[in-house]
C-alpha positions in Angstrom: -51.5 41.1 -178.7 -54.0 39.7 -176.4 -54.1 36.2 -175.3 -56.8 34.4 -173.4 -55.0 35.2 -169.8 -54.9 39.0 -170.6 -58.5 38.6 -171.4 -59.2 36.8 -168.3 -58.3 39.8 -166.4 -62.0 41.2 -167.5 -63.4 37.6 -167.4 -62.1 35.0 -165.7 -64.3 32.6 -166.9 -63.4 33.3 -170.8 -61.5 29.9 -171.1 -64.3 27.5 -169.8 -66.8 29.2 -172.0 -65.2 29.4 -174.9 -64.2 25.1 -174.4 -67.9 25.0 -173.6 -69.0 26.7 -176.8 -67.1 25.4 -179.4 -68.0 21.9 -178.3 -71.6 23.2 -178.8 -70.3 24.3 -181.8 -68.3 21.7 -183.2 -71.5 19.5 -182.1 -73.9 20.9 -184.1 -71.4 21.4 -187.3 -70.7 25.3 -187.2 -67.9 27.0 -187.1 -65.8 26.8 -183.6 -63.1 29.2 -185.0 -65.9 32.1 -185.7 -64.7 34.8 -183.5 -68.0 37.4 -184.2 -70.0 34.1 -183.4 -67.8 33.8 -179.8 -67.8 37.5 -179.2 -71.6 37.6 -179.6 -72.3 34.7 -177.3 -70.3 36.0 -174.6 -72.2 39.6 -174.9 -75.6 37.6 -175.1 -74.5 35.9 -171.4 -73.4 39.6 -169.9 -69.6 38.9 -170.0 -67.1 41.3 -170.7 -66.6 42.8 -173.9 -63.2 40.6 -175.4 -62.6 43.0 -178.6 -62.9 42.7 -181.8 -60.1 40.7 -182.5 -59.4 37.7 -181.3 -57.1 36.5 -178.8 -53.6 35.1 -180.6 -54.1 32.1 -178.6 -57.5 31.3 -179.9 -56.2 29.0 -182.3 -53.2 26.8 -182.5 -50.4 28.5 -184.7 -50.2 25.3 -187.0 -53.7 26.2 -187.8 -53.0 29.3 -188.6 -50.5 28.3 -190.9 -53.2 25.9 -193.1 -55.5 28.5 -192.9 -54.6 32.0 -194.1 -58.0 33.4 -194.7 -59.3 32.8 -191.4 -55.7 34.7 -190.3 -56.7 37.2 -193.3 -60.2 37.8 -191.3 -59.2 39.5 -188.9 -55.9 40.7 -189.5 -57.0 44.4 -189.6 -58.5 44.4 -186.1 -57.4 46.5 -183.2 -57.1 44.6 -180.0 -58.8 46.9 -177.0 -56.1 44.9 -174.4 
């Protein structure tokens, strides 16, 4: 499974933007955890591509644990790393 340092192989900058955007996010009351929502951004700046799925450290494991649907999201998606 792909974590944020095998995705910063492509882009070494993935980290900072993703801190950077879901404190935008969080600020303005959407959704921090929306992968699609993280993936499109970083497409819209002209990073790399990260996948379709997200990376297993994108969220903490205890939050996985309280929320299964966001887990059942994106459960069925093929990691490209």
């Amino acid at each position: 499974m792909a974590t944020f340092d095998t995705l910063a192989q492509a882009n070494p900058n993935i980290r900072s933007q993703y801190d950077e955007w879901r404190e935008q996010r969080s600020g303005s009351g959407e959704d921090s955890t929306d992968w699609d929502a993280f993936r499109d951004h970083l497409l819209a700046v002209g990073s790399a591509d990260p996948g379709m799925a997200p990376p297993d450290d994108f969220v903490g494991e205890e939050w996985k644990a309280e929320n299964p649907d966001w887990v059942a999201r994106y459960a069925d998606r093929q990691t490209d790393v």
